[in-house]
C-alpha positions in Angstrom: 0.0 0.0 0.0 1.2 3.3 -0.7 2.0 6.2 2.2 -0.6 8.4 -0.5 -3.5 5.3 0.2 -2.5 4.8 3.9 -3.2 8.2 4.7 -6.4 8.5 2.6 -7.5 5.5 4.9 -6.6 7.2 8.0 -8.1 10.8 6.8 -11.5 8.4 6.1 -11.4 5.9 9.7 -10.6 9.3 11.1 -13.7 10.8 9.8 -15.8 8.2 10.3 -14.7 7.5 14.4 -15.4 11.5 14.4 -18.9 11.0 12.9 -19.4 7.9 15.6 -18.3 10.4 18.4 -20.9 12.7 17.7 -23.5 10.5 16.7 -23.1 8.9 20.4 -23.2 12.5 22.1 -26.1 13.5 20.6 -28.1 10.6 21.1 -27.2 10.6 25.0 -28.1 14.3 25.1 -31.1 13.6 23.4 -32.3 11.1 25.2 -31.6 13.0 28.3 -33.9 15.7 27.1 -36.9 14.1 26.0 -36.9 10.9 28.6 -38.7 13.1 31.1 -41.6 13.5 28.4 -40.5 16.6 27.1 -42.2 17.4 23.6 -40.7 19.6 21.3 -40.6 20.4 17.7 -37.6 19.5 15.2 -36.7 23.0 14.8 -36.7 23.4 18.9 -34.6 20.3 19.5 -31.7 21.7 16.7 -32.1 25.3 18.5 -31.8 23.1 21.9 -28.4 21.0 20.5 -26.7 24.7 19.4 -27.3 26.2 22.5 -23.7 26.6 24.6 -24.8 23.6 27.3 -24.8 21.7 24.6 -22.4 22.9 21.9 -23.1 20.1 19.3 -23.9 22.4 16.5 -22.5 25.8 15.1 -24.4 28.8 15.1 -24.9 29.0 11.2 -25.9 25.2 11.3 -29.2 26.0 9.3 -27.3 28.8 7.3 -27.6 26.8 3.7 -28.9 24.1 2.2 -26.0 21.6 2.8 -25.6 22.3 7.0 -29.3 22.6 7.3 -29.8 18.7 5.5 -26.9 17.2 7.5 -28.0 18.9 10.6 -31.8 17.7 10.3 -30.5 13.7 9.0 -28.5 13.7 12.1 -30.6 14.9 14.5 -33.4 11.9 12.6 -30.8 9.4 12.5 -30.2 9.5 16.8 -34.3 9.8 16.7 -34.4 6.8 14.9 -32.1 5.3 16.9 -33.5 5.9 20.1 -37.1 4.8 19.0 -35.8 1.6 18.3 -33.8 1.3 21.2 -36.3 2.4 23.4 -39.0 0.3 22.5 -36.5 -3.0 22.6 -36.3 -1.4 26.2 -40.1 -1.4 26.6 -39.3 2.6 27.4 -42.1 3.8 25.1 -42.8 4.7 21.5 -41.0 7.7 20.3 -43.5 9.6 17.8 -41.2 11.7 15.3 -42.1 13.8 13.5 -40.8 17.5 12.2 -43.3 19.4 14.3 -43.7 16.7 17.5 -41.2 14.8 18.7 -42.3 12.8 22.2 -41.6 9.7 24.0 -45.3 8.0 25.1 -46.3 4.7 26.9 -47.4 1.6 25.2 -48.9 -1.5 26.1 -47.4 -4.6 25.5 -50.1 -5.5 22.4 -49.4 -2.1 20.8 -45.7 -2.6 21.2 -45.6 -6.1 19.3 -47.7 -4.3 16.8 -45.3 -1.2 16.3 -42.1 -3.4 16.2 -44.0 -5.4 13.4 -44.7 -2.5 11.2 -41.5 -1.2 12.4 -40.0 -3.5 10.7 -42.1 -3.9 7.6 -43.3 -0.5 6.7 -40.8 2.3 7.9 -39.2 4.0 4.5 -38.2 6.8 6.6 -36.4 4.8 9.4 -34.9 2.8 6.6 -33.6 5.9 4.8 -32.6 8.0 8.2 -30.7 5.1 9.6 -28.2 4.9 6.3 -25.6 7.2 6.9 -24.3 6.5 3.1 -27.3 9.2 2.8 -25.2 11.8 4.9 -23.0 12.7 1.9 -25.5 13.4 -0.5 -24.4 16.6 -2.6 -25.7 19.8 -3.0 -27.4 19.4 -5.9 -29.1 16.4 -5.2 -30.1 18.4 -1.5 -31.2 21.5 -3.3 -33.5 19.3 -5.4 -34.9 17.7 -1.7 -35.7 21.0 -0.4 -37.3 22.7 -3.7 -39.6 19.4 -3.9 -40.4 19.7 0.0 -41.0 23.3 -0.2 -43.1 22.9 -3.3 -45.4 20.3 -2.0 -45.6 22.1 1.8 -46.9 25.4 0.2 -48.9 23.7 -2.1 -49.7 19.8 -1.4 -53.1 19.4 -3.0 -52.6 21.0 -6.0 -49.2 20.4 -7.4 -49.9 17.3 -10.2 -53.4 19.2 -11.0 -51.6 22.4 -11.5 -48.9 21.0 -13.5 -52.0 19.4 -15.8 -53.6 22.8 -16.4 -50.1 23.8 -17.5 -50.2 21.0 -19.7 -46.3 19.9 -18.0 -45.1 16.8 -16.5 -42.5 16.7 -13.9 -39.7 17.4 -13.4 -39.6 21.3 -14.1 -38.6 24.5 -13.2 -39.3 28.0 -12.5 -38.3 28.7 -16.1 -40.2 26.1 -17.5 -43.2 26.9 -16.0 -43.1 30.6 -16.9 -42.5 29.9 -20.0 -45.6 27.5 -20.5 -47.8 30.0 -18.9 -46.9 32.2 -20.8 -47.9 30.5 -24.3 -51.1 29.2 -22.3 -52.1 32.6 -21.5 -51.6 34.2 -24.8 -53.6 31.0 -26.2 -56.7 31.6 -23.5 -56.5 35.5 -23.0 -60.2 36.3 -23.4 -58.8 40.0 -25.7 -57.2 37.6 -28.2 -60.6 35.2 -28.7 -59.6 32.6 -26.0 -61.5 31.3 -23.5 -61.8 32.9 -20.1 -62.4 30.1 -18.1 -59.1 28.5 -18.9 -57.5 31.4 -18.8 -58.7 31.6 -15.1 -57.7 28.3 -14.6 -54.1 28.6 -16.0 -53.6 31.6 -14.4 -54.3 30.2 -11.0 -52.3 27.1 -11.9 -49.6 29.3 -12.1 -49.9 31.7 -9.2 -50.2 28.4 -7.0 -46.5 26.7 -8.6 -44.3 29.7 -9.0 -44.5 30.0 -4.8 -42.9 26.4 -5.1 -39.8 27.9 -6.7 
């Protein structure tokens, strides 16, 4: 082995006994805060971790896109972690969520059934859990957050929207202009369309351009 690929696999155990470290701090001080029943809110328990007592994250941890997505997966990841450890404990279910985050009893026939489904049906644990998924880039996190932006402003109208615009996804801002655009030139009621659809497109649009 060369001295160039010993130190690469030094720089990378390095890295990763660093990334162990501080997974196993914040998952002790997390516990400690929400074992006495303490329910907070994902945004409260980051606020809670940068704090000085605590000193896990910086102050500009949710200052971009990148800090902001590794700060959130780690913070998931310990979640994750304590629910299932927890519950192996017969400690209680930890509900987690962005905008609750508790510990609550269960009995012993709820707990057989949330290990079961646990097990089966968890996408997000599955995904959280990966750390391979801590080093996604910041294109492919940029992409995340426009898509979770987009559908939190607005959910129920997103695919129908895109319909009226005649698009499929994925687009863009640009794209999306420019389609309304020809729409509305086709359907403005001064050039002989009709003003129903132009009503329709025009909402269509209002509603995705806040996505971007």
């Amino acid at each position: 082995m060369t001295e160039t690929n010993e130190i690469h696999r030094d720089t990378v155990v390095d890295k990763q006994d660093a990334l162990s470290e501080t997974i196993h701090l914040m998952t002790d001080l997390i516990a400690s805060y929400l074992t006495d029943g303490t329910q907070c809110s994902e945004f409260e328990l980051i606020k809670w971790l940068q704090a000085p007592d605590q000193g896990v994250f910086r102050a500009d941890a949710m200052s971009d896109s990148v800090t902001l997505f590794r700060s959130h997966f780690l913070v998931m990841h310990c979640l994750y972690q304590l629910r299932n450890h927890w519950l192996t404990e017969q400690r209680g279910f930890l509900e987690i969520s962005a905008l609750n985050i508790i510990l609550r009893p269960v009995s012993e026939r709820a707990e057989h059934t949330l290990k079961s489904t646990m097990a089966k049906q968890d996408p997000l644990a599955a995904y959280y859990l990966d750390l391979n998924e801590l080093e996604t880039d910041e294109e492919s996190i940029d992409a995340l957050l426009n898509d979770f932006w987009r559908r939190m402003v607005i959910p129920d109208n997103y695919d129908a929207d895109l319909a009226t615009l005649e698009l499929q996804p994925p687009v863009d801002s640009i794209s999306v202009r420019q389609q309304y655009r020809r729409l509305a030139m086709r359907h403005h009621p001064d050039k002989g369309g009709d003003g129903e659809q132009f009503r329709r497109v025009s909402a269509a649009y209002q509603r995705l351009k806040q996505g971007f």
